[in-house]
PQR file with spaces between the fields and no chain letter, atoms N, CA, C, O and H, PARSE charges and radii, in Angstrom:
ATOM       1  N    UNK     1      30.948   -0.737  -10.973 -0.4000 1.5000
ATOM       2  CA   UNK     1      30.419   -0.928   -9.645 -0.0000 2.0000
ATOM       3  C    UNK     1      31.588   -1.179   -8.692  0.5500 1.7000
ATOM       4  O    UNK     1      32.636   -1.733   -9.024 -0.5500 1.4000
ATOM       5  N    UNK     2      31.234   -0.612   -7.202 -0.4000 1.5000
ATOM       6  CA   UNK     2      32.798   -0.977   -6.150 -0.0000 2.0000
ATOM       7  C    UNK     2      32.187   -2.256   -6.024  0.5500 1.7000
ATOM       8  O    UNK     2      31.070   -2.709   -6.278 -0.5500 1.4000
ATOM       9  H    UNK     2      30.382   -0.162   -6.932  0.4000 1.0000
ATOM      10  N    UNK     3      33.346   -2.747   -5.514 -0.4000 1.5000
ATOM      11  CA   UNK     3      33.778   -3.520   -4.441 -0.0000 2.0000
ATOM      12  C    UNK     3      33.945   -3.343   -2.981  0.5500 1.7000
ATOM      13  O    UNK     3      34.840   -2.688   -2.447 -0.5500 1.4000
ATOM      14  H    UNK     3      34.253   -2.380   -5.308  0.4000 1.0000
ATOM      15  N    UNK     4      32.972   -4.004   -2.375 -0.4000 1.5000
ATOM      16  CA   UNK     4      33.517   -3.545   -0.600 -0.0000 2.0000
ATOM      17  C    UNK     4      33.673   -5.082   -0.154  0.5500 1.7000
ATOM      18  O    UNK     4      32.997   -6.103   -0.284 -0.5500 1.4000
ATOM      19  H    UNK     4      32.245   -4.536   -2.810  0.4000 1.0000
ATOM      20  N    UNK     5      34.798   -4.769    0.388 -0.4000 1.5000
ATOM      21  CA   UNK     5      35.143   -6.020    1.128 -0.0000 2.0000
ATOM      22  C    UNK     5      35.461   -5.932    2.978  0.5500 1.7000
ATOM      23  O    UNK     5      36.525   -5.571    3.483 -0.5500 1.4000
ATOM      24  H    UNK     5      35.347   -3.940    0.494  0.4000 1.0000
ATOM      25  N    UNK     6      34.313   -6.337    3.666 -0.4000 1.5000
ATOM      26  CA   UNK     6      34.546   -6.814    5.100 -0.0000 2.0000
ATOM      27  C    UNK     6      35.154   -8.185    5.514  0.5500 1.7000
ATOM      28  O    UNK     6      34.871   -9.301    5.077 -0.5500 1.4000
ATOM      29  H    UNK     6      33.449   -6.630    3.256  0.4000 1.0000
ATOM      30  N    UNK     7      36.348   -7.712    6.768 -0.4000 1.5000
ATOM      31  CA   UNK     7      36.807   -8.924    6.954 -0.0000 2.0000
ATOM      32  C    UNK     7      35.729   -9.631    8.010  0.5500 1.7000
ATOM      33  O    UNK     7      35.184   -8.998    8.914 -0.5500 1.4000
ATOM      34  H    UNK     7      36.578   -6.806    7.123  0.4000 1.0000
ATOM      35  N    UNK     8      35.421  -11.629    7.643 -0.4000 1.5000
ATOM      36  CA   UNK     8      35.199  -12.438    8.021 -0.0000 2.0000
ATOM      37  C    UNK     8      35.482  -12.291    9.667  0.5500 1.7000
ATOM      38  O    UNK     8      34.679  -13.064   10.190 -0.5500 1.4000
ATOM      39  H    UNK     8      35.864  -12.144    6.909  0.4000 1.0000
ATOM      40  N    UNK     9      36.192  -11.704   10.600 -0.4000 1.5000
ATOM      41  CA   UNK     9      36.372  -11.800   11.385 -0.0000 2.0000
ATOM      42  C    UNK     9      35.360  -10.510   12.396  0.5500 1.7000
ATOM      43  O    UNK     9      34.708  -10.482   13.440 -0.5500 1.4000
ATOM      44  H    UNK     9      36.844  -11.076   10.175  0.4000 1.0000
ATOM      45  N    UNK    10      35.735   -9.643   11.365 -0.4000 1.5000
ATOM      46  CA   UNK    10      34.554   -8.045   12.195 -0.0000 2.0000
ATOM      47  C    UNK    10      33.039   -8.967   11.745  0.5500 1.7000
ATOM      48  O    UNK    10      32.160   -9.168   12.583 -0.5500 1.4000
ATOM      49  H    UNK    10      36.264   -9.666   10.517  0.4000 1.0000
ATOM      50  N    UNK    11      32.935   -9.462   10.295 -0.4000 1.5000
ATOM      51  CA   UNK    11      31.343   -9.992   11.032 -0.0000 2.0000
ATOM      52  C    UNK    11      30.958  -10.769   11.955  0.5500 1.7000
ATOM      53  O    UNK    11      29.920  -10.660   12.608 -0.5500 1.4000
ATOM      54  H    UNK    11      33.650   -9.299    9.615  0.4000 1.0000
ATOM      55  N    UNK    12      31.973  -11.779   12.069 -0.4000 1.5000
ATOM      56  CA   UNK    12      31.620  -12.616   13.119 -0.0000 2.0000
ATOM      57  C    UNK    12      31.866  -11.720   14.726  0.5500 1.7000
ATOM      58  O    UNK    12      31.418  -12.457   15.605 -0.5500 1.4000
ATOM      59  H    UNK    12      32.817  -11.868   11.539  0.4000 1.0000
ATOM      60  N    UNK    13      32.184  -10.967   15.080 -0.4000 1.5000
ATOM      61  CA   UNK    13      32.141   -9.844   16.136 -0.0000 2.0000
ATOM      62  C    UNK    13      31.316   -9.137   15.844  0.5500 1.7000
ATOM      63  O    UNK    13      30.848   -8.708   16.898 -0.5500 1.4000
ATOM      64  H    UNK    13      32.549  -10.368   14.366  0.4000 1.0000
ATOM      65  N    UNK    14      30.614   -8.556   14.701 -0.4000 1.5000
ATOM      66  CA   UNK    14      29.716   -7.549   14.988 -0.0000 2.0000
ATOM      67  C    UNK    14      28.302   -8.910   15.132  0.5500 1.7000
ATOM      68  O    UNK    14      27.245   -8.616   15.692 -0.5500 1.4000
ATOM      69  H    UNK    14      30.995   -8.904   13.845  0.4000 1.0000
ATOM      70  N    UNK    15      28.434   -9.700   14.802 -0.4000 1.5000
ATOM      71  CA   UNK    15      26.778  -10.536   15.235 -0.0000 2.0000
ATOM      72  C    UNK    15      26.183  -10.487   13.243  0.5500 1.7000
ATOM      73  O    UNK    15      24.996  -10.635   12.953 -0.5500 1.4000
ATOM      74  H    UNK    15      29.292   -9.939   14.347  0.4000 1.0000
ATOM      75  N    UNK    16      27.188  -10.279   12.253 -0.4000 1.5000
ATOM      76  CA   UNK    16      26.741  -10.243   10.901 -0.0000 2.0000
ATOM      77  C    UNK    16      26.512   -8.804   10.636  0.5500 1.7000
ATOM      78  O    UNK    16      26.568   -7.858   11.421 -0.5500 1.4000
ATOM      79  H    UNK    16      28.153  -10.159   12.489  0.4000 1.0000
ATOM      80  N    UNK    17      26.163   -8.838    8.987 -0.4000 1.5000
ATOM      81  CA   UNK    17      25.845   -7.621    7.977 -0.0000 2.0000
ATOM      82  C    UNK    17      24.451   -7.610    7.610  0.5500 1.7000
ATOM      83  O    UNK    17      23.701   -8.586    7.630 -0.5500 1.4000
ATOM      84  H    UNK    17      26.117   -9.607    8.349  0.4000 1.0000
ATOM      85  N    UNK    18      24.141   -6.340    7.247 -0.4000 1.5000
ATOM      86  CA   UNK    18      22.665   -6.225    6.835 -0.0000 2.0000
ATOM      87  C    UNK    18      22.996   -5.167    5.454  0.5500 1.7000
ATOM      88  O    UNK    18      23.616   -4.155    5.781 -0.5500 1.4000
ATOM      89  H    UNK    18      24.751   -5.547    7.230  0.4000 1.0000
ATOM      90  N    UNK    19      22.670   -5.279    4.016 -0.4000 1.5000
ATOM      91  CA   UNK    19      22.710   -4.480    3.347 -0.0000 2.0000
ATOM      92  C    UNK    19      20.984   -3.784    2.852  0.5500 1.7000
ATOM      93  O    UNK    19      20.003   -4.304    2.321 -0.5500 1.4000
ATOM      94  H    UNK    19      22.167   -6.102    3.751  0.4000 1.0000
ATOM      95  N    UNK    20      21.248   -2.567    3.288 -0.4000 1.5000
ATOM      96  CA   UNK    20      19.666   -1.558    3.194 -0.0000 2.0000
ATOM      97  C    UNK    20      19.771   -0.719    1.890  0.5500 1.7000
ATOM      98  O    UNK    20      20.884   -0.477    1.423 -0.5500 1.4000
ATOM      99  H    UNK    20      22.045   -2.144    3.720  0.4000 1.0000
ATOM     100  N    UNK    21      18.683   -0.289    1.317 -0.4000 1.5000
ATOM     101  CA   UNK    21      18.733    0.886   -0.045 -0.0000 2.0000
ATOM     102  C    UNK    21      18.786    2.024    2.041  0.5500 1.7000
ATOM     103  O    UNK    21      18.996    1.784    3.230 -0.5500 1.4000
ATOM     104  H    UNK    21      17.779   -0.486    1.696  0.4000 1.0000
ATOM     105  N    UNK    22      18.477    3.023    1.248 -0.4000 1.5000
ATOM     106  CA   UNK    22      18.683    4.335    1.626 -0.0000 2.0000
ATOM     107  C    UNK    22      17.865    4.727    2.237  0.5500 1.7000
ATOM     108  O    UNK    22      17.990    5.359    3.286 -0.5500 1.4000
ATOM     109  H    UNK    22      18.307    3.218    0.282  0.4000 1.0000
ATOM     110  N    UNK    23      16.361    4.274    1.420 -0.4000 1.5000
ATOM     111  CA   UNK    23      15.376    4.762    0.947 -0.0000 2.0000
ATOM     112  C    UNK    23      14.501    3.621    2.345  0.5500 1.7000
ATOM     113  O    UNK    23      13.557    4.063    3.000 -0.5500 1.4000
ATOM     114  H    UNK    23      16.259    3.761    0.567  0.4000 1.0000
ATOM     115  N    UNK    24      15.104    2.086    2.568 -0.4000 1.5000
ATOM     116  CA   UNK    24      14.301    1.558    3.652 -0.0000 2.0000
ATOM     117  C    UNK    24      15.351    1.249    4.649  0.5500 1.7000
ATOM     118  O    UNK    24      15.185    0.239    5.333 -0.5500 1.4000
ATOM     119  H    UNK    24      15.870    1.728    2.035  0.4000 1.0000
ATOM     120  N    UNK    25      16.566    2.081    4.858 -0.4000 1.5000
ATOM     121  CA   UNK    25      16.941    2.538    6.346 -0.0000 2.0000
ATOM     122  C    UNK    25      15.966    3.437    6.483  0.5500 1.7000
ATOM     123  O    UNK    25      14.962    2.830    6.855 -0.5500 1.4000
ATOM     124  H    UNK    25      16.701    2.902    4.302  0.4000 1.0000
ATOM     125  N    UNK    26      15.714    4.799    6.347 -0.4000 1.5000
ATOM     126  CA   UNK    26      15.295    5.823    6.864 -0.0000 2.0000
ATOM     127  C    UNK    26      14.229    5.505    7.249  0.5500 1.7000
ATOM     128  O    UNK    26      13.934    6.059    8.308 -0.5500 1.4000
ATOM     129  H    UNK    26      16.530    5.291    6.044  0.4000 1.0000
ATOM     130  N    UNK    27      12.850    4.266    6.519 -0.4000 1.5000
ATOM     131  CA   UNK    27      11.916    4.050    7.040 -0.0000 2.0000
ATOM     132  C    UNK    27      11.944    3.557    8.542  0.5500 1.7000
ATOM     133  O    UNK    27      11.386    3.961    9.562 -0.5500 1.4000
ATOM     134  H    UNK    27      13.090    3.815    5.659  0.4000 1.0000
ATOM     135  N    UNK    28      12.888    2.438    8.246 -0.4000 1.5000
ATOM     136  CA   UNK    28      13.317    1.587    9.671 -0.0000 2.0000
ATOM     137  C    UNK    28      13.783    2.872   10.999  0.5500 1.7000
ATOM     138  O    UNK    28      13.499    2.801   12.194 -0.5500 1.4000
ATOM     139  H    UNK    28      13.341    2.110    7.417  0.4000 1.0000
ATOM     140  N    UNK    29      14.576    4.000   10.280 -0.4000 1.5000
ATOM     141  CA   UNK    29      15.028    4.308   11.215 -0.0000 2.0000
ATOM     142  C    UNK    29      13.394    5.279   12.034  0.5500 1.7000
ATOM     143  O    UNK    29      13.326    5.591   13.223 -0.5500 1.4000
ATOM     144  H    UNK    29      14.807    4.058    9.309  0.4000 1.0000
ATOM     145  N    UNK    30      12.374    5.534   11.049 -0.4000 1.5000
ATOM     146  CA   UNK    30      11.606    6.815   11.260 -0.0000 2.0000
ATOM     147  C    UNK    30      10.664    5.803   12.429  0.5500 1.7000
ATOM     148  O    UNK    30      10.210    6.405   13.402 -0.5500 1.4000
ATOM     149  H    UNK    30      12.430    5.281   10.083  0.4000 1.0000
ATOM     150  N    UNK    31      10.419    4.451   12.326 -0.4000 1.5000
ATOM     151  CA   UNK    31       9.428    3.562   13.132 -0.0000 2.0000
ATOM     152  C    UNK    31      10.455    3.273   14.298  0.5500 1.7000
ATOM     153  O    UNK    31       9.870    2.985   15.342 -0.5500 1.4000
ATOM     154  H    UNK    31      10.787    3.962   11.535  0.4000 1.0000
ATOM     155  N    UNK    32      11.388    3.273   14.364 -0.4000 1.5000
ATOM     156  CA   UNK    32      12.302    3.045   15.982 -0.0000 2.0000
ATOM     157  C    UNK    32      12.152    4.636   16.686  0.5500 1.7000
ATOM     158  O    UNK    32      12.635    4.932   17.779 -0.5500 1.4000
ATOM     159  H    UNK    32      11.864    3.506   13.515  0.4000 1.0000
ATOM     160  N    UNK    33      11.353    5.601   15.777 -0.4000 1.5000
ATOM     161  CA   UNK    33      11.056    6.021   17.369 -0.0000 2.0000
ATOM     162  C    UNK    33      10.215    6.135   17.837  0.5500 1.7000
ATOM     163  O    UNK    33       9.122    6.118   17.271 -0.5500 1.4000
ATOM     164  H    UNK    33      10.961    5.361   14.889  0.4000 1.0000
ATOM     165  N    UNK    34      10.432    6.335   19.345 -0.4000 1.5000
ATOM     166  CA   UNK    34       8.997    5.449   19.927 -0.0000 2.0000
ATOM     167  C    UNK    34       7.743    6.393   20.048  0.5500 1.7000
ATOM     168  O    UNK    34       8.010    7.364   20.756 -0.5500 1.4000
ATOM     169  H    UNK    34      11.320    6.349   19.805  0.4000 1.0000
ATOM     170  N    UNK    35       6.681    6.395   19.651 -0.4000 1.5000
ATOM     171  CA   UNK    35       5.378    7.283   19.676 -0.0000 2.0000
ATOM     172  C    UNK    35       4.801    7.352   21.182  0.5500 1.7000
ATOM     173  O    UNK    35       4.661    6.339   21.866 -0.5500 1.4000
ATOM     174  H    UNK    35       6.465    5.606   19.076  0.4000 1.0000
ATOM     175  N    UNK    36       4.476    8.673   21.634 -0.4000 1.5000
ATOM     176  CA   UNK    36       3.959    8.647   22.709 -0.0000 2.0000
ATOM     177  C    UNK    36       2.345    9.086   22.717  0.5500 1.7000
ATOM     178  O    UNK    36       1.900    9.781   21.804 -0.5500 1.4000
ATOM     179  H    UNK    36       4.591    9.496   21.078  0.4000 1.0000
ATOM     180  N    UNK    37       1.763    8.768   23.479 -0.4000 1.5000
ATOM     181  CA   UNK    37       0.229    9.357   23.357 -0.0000 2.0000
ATOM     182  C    UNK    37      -0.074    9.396   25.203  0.5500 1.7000
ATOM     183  O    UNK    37      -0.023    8.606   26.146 -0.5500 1.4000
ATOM     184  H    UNK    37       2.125    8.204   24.221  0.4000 1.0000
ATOM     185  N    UNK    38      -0.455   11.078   24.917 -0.4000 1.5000
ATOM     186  CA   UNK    38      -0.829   11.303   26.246 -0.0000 2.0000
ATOM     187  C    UNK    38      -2.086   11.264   26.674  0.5500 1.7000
ATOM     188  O    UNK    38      -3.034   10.826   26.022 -0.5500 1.4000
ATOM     189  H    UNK    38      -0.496   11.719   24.150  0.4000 1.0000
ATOM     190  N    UNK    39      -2.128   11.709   27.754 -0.4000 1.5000
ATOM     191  CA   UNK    39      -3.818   11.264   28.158 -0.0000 2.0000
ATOM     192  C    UNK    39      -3.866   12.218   29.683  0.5500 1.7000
ATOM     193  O    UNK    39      -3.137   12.343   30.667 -0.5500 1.4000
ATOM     194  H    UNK    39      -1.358   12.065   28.284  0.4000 1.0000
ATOM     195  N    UNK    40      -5.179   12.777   29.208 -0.4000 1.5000
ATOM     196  CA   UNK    40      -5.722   13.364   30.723 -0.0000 2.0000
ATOM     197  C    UNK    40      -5.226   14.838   30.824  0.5500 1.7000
ATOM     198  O    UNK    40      -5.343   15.616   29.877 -0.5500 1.4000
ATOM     199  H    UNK    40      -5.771   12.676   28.409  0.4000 1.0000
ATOM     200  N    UNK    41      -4.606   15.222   32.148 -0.4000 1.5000
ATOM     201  CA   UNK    41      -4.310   16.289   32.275 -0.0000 2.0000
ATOM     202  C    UNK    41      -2.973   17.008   31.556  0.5500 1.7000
ATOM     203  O    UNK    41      -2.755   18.200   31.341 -0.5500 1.4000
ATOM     204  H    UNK    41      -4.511   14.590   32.917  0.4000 1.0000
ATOM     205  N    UNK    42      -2.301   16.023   31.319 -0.4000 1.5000
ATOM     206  CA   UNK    42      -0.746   16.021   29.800 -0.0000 2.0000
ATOM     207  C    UNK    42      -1.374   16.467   28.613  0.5500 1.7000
ATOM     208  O    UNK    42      -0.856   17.365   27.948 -0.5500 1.4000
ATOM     209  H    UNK    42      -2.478   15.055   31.494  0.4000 1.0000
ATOM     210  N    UNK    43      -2.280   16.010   28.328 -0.4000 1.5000
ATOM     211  CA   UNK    43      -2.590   15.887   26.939 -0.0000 2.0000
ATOM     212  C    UNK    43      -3.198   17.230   26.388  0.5500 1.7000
ATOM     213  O    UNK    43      -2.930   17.709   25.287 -0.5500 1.4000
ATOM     214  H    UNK    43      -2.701   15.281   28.868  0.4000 1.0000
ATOM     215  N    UNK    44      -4.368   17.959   27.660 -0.4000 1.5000
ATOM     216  CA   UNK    44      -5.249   19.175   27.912 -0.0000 2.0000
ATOM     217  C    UNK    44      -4.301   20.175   27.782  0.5500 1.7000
ATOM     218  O    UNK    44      -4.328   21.118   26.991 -0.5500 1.4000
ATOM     219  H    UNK    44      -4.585   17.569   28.555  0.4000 1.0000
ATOM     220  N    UNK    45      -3.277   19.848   28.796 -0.4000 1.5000
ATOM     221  CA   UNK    45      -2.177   21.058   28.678 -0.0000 2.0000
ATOM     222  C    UNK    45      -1.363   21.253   27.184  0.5500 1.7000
ATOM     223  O    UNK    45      -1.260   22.296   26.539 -0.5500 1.4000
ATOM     224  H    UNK    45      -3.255   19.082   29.439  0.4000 1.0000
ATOM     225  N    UNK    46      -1.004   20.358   26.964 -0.4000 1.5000
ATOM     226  CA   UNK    46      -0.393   20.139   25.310 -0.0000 2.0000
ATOM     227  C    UNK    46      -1.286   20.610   24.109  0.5500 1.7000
ATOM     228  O    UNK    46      -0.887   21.244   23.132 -0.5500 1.4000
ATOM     229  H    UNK    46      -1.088   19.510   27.488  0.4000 1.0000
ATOM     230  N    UNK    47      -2.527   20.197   24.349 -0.4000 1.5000
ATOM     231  CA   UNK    47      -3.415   21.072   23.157 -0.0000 2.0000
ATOM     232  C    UNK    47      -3.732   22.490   23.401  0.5500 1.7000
ATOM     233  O    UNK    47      -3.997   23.352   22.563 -0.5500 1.4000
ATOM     234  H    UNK    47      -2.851   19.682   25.142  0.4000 1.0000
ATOM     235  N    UNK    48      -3.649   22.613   24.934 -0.4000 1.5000
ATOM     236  CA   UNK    48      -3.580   24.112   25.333 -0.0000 2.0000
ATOM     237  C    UNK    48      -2.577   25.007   24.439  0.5500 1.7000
ATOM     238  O    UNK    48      -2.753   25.958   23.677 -0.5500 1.4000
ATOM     239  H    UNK    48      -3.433   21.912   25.614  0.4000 1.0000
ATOM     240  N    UNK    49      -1.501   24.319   24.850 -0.4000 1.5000
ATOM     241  CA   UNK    49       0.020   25.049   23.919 -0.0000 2.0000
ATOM     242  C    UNK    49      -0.213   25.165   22.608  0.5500 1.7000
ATOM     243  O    UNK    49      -0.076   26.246   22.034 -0.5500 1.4000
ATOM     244  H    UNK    49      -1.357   23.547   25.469  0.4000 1.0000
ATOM     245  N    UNK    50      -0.489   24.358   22.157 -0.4000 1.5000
ATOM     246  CA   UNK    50      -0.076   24.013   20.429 -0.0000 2.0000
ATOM     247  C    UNK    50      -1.169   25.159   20.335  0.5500 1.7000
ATOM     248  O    UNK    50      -0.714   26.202   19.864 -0.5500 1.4000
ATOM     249  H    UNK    50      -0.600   23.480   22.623  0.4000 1.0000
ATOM     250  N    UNK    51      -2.539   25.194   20.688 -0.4000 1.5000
ATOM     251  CA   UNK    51      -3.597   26.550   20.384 -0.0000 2.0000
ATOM     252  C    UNK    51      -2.913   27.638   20.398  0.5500 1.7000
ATOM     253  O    UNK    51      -2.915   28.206   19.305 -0.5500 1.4000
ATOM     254  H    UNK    51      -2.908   24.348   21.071  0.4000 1.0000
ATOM     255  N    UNK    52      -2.307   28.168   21.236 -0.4000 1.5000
ATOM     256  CA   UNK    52      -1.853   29.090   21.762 -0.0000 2.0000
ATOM     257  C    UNK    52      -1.220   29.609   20.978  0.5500 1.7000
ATOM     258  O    UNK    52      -1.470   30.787   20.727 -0.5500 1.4000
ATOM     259  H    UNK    52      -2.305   27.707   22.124  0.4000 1.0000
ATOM     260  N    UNK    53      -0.054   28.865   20.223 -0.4000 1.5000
ATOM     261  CA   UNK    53       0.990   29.159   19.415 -0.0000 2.0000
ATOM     262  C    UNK    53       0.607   29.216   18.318  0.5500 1.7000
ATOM     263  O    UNK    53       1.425   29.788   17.598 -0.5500 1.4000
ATOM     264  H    UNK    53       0.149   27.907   20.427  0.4000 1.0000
ATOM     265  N    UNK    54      -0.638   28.757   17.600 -0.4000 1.5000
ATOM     266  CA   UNK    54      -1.475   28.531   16.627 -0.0000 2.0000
ATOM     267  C    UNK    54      -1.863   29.984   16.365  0.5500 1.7000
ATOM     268  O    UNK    54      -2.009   30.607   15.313 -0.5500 1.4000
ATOM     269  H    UNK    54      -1.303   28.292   18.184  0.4000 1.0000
ATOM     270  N    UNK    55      -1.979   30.310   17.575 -0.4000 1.5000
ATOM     271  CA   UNK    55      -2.808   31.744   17.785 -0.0000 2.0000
ATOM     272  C    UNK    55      -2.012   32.861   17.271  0.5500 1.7000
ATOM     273  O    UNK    55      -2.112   33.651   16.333 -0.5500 1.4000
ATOM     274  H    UNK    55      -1.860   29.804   18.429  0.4000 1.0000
ATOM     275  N    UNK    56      -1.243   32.656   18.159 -0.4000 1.5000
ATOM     276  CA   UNK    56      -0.117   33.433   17.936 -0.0000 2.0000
ATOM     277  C    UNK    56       0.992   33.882   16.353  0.5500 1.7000
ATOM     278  O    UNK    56       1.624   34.869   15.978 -0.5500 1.4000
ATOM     279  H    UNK    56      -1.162   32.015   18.921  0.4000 1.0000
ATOM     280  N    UNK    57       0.749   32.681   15.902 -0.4000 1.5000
ATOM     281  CA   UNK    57       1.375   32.511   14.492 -0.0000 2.0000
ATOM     282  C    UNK    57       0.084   33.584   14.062  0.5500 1.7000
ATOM     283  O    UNK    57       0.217   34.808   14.082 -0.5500 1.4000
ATOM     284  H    UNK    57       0.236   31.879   16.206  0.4000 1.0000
ATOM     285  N    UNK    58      -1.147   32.894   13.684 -0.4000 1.5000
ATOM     286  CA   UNK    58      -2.055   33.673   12.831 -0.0000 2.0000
ATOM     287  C    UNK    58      -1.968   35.010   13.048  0.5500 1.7000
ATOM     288  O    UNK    58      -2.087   35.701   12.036 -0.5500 1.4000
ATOM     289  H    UNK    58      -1.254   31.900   13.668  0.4000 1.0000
ATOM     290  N    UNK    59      -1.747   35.730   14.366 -0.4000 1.5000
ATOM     291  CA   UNK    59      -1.896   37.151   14.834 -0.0000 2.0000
ATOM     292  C    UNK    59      -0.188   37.791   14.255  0.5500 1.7000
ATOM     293  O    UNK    59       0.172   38.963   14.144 -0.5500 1.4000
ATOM     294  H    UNK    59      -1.651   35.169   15.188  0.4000 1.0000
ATOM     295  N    UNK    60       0.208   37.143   14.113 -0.4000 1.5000
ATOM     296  CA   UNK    60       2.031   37.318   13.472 -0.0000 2.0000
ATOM     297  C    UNK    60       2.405   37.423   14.598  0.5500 1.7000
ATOM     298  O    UNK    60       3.319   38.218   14.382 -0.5500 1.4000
ATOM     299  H    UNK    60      -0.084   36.191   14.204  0.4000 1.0000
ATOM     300  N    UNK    61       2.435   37.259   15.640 -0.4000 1.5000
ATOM     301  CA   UNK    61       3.852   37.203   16.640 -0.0000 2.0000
ATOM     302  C    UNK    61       4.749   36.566   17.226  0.5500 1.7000
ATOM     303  O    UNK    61       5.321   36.394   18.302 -0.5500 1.4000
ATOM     304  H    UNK    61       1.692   36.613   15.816  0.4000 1.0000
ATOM     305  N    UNK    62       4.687   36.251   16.113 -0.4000 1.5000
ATOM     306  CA   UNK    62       5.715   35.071   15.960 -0.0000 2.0000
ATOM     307  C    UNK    62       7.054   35.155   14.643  0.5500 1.7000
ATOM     308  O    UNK    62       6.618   35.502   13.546 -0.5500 1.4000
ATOM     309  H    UNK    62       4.222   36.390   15.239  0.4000 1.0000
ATOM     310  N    UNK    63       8.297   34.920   14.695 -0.4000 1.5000
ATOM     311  CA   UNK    63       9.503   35.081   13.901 -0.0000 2.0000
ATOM     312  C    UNK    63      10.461   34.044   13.787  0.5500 1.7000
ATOM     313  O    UNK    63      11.029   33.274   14.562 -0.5500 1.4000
ATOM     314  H    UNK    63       8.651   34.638   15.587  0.4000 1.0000
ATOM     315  N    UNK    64      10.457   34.288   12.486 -0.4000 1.5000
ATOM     316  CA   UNK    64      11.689   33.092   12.300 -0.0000 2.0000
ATOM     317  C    UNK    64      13.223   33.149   12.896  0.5500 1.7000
ATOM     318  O    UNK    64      13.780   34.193   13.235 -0.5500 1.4000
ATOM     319  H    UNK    64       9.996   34.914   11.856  0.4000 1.0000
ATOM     320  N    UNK    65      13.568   32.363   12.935 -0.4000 1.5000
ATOM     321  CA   UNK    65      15.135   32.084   13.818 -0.0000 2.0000
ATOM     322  C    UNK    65      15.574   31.505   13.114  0.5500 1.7000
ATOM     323  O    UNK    65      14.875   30.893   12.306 -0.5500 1.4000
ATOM     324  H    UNK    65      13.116   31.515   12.659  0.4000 1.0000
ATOM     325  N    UNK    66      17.347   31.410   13.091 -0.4000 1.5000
ATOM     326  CA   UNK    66      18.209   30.745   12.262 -0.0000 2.0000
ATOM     327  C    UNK    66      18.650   29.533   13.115  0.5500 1.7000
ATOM     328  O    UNK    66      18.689   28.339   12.818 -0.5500 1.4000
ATOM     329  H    UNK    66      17.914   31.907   13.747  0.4000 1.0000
ATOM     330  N    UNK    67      19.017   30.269   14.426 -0.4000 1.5000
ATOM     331  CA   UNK    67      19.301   29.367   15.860 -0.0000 2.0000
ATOM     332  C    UNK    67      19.024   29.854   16.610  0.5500 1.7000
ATOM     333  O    UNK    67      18.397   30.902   16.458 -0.5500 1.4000
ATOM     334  H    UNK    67      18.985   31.239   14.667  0.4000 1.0000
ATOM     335  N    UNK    68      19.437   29.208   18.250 -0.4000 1.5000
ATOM     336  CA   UNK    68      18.671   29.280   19.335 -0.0000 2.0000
ATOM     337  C    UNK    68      19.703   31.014   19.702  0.5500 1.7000
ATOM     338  O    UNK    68      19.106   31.846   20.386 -0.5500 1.4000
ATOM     339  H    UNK    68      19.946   28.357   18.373  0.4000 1.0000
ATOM     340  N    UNK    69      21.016   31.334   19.248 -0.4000 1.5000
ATOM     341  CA   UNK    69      20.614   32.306   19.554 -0.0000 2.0000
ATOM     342  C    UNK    69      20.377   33.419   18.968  0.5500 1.7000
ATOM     343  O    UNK    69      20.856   34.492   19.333 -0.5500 1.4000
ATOM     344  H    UNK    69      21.501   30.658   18.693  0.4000 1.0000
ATOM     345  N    UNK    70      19.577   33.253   17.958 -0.4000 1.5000
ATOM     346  CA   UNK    70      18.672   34.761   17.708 -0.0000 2.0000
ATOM     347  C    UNK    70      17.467   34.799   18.484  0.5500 1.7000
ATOM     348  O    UNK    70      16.453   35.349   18.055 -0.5500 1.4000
ATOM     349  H    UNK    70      19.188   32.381   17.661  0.4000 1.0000
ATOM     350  N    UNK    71      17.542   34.111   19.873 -0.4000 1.5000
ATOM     351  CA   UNK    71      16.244   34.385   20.517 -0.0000 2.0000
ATOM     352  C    UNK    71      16.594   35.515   21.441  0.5500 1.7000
ATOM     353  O    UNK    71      15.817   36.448   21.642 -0.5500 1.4000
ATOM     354  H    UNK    71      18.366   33.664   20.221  0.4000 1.0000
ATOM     355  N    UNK    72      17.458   35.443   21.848 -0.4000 1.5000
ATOM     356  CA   UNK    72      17.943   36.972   22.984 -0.0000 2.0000
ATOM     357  C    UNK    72      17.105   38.186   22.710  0.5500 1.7000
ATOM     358  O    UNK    72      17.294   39.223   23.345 -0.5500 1.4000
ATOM     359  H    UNK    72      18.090   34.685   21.685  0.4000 1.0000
């Protein structure tokens, strides 16, 4: 097993250490972001889209991309 050694002085400047598995950073990190929920005329338009594209997928016209520019 390593050894990691922080100096006494960076913790007391950083405000202390926190040791995480891997596995409950990523949770922590997936709940810091912040959820939005729309409402009203945002929300109508947004389910408008997502249909649309829904649509569109099923009818195939729609293509995969590697990046933004194989859209040209």
């Amino acid at each position: 097993m390593a050894t990691i050694s922080i100096p006494k002085s960076k913790i007391k400047k950083e405000g202390g250490v926190v040791v995480l598995s891997l596995k409950e950073y990523q949770k922590l990190y997936e709940r810091a972001v912040p959820t939005y929920y729309l409402k009203g005329k945002a929300a109508k338009k947004l389910d408008e889209l997502v249909e649309e594209g829904l649509r569109e997928y099923r009818a195939g016209k729609t293509r995969a991309i590697t990046s933004l520019a194989d859209l040209d």
